[in-house]
C-alpha positions as CSV (number, residue, x, y, z in Angstrom):
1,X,-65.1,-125.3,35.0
2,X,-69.0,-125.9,34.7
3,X,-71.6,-123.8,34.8
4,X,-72.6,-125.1,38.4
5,X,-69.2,-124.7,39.7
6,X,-69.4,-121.3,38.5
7,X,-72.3,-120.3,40.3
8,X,-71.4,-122.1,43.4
9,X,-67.9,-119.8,43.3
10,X,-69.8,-116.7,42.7
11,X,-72.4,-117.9,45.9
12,X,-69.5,-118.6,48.2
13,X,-67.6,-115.4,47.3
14,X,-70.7,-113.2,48.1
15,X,-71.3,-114.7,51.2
16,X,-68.1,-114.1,51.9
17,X,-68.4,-110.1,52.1
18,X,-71.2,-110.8,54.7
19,X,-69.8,-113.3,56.7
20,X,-66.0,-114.0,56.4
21,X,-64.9,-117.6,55.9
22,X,-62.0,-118.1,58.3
23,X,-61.2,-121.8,59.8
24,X,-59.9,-121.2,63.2
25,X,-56.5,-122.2,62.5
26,X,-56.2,-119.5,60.2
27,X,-57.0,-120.9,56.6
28,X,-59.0,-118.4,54.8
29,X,-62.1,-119.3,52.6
30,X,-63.5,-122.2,54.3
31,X,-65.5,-122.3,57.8
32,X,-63.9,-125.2,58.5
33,X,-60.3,-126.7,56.5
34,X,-59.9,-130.2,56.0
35,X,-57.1,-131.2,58.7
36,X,-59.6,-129.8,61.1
37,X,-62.3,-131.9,60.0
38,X,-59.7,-134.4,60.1
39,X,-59.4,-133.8,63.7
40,X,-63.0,-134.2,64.4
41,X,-63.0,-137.5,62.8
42,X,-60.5,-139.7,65.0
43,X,-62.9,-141.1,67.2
44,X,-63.3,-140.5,71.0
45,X,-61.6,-142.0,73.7
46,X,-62.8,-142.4,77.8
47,X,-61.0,-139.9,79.4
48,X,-62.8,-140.2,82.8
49,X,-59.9,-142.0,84.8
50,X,-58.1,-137.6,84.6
51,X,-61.3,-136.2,85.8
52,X,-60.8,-135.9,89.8
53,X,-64.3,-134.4,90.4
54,X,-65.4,-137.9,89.2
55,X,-63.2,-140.2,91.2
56,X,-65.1,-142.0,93.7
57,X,-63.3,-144.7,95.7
58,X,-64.6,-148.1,95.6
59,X,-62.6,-150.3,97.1
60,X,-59.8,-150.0,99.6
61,X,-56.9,-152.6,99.3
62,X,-55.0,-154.2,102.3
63,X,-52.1,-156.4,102.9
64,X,-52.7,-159.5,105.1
65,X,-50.2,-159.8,107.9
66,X,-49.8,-163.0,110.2
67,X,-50.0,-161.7,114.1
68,X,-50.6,-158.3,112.8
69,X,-54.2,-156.2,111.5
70,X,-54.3,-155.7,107.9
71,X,-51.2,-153.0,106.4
72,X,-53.8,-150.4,104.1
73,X,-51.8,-150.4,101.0
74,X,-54.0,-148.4,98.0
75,X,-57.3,-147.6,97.3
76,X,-59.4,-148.4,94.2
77,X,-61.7,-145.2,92.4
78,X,-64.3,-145.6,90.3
79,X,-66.1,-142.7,87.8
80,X,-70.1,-143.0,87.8
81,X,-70.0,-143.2,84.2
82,X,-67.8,-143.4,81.7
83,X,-66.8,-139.9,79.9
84,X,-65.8,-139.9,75.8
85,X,-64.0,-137.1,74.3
86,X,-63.0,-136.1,70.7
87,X,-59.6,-135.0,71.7
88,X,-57.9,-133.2,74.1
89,X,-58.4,-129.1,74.9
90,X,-55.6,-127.6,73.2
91,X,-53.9,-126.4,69.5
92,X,-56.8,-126.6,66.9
93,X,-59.3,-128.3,68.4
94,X,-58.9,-125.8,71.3
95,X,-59.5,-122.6,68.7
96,X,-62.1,-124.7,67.4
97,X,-64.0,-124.5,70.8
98,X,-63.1,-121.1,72.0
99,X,-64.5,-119.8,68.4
100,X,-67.7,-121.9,68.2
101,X,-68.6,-121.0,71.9
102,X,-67.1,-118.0,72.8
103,X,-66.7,-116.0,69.2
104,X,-70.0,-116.5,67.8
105,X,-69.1,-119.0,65.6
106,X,-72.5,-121.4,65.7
107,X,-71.9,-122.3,62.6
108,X,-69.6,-125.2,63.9
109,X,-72.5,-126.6,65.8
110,X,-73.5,-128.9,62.8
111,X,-69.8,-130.0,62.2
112,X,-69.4,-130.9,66.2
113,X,-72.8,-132.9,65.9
114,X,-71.7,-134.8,62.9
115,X,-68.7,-135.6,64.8
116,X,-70.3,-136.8,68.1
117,X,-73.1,-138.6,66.5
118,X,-71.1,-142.0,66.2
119,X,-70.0,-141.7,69.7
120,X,-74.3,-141.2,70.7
121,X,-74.9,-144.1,68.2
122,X,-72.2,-146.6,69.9
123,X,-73.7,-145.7,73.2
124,X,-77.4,-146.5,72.6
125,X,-76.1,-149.6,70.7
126,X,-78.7,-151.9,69.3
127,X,-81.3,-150.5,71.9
128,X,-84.4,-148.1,70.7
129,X,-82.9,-144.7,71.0
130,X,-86.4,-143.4,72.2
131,X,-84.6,-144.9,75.8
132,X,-82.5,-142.5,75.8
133,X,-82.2,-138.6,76.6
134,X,-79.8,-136.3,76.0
135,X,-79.3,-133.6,78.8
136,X,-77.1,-130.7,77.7
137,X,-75.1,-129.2,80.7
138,X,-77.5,-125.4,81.5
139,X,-75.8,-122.7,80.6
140,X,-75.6,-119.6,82.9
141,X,-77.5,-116.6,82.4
142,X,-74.9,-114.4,82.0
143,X,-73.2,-116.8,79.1
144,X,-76.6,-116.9,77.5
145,X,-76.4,-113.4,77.4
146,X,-73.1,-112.7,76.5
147,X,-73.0,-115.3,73.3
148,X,-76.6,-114.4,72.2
149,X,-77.5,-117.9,72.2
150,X,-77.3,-120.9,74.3
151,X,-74.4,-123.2,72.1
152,X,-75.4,-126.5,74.4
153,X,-79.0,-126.4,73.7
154,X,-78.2,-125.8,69.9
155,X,-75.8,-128.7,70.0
156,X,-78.2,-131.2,71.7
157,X,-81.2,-130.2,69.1
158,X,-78.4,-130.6,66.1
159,X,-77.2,-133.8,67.8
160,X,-81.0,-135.2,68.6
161,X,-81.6,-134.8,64.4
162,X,-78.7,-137.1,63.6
163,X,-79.0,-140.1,65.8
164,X,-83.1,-139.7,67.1
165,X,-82.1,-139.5,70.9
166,X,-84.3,-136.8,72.0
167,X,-83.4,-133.7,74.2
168,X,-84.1,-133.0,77.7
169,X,-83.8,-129.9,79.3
170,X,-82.6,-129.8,82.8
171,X,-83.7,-126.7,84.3
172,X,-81.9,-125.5,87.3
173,X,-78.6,-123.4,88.2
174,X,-74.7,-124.6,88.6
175,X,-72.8,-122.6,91.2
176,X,-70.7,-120.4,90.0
177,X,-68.5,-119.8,87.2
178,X,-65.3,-122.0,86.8
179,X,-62.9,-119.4,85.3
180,X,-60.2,-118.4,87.1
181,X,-60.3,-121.3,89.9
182,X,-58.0,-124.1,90.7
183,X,-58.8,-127.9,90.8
184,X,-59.7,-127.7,94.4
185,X,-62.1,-125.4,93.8
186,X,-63.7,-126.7,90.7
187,X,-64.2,-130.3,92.3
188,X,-66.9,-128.0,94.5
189,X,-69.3,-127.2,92.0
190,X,-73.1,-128.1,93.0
191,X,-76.6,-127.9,91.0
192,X,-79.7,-127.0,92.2
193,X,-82.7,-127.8,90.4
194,X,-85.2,-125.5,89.8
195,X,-88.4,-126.7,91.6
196,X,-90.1,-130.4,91.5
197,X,-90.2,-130.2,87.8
198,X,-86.0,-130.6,87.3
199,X,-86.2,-131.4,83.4
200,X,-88.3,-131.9,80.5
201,X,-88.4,-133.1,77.1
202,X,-87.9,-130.5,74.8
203,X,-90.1,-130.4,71.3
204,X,-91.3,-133.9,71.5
205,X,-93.2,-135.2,69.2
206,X,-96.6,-137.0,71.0
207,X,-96.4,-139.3,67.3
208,X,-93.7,-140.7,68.7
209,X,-95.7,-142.0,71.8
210,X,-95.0,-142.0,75.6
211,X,-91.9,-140.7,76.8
212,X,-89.8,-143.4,78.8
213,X,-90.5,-143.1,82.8
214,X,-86.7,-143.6,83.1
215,X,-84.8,-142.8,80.3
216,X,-81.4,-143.4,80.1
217,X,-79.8,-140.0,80.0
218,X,-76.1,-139.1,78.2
219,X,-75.1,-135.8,79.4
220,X,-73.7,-133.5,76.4
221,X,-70.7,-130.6,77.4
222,X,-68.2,-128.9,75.3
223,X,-65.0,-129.6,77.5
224,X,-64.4,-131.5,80.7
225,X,-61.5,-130.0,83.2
226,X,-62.2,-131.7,86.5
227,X,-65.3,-133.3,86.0
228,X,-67.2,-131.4,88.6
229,X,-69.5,-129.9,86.1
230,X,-70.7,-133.4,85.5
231,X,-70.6,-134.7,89.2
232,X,-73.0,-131.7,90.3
233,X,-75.7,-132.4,87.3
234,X,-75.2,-136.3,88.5
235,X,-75.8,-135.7,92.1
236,X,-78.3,-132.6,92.1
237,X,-80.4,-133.8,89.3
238,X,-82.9,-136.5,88.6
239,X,-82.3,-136.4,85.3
240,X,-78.3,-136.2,85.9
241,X,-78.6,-139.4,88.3
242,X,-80.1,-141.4,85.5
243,X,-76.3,-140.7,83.7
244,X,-75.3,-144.0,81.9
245,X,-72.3,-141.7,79.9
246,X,-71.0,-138.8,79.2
247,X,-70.1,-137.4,75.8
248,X,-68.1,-133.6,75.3
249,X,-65.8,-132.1,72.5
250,X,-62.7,-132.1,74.1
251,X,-61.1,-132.9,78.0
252,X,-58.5,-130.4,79.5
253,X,-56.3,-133.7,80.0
254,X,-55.8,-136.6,77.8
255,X,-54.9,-140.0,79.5
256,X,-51.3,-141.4,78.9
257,X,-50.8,-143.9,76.2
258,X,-50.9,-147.4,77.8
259,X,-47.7,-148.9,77.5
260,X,-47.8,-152.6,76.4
């Protein structure tokens, strides 16, 4: 063992006594083990065809019948945009989640980022990312409050640094809180923005030059259930209507394997 390894022990152990490192499955001395980082690293997958808030019907199908009107036989939905997820919302990328957001773990934040920045990149394409916006879904007061920090906003900025899409704030309210309630209910969320002034860019750098009149916005949440956190910002929302994706951590439900 070198001298550097040595002194990188003795670092890691003292920051230990003031901050335990614990990976949320349970594996002591590491923030964050390598089968979770794992995890992080399969790649996303759509998963807006299991969000019912974003089902919109596009088409209804009918059956011709001679001597007879037409026989209504299904009907066709569509999603606004398309919605990528790392995984699904359960085992350890759930207690991944639940810790970063809800036990103060922010530390996480730059591992999540480094994870979702691919999906950002393959989004934006060849195109100049100065197009684009990222809009992290508000948080509510009282969240703000209870976690001491607003884990979206810290998210976007972390994501903004690794693939140059700026950050813009959406400033408004989202009805209620979703704990607790049924699909039914969640599917009724709405957002109201907060005066004529609905968003703005965050930090931006005048170098950079003009901001785009109509940037192409990718909303940013940490999980999806029904998709009616993403329909109200879409429909209440200029910013939210300029939606060309949707990118979160994890869905509550995970589309069957397609059977060839």
């Amino acid at each position: 063992m070198d001298a550097r390894e040595v002194v990188t022990r003795m670092l890691r152990d003292l920051c230990a006594l003031v901050i335990p490192l614990e990976c949320p499955c349970g594996q002591e001395g590491t923030l964050l083990c390598p089968s979770c980082r794992t995890l992080l690293q399969a790649g996303a997958q759509e998963v807006q065809s299991v969000c019912d808030a974003l089902q919109i019907v596009a088409a209804a199908r009918v059956r011709e019948r001679s001597g007879a009107p037409p026989e209504p036989v299904g009907v066709d939905y569509r999603s606004p945009f398309p919605v990528l997820a790392l995984g699904e919302y359960a085992g350890a990328l759930q207690r991944l989640v639940v810790q970063w957001k809800n036990g103060g773990a922010l530390l996480h934040t730059g591992a999540l980022a480094q994870a979702l920045a691919p999906v950002v990149r393959d989004i934006v394409g060849s195109e100049d990312p100065a197009l684009y916006r990222l809009v992290p879904v508000p948080s509510r007061p009282g969240s703000r409050i209870r976690r001491g920090e607003d884990h979206m906003a810290l998210l976007a900025r972390a994501l903004s640094r690794r693939t140059g899409v700026e950050v813009l704030t959406v400033r408004g309210s989202l009805s209620g809180s979703q704990a607790g309630k049924g699909a039914r209910q969640r599917r009724r969320r709405t957002f109201r923005a907060a005066g004529a002034a609905a968003a703005r860019d965050r930090g931006r750098d005048p170098a950079r030059g003009p901001a785009p009149d109509h940037p192409r916005v990718i909303l940013l949440d940490d999980v999806v259930t029904t998709g009616s956190t993403l329909r109200a910002l879409h429909e209440g929302s200029p910013a939210g209507a300029a939606a060309v994706a949707a990118v979160v951590v994890a869905s509550a439900r995970w589309p069957a394997p397609v059977r060839l």
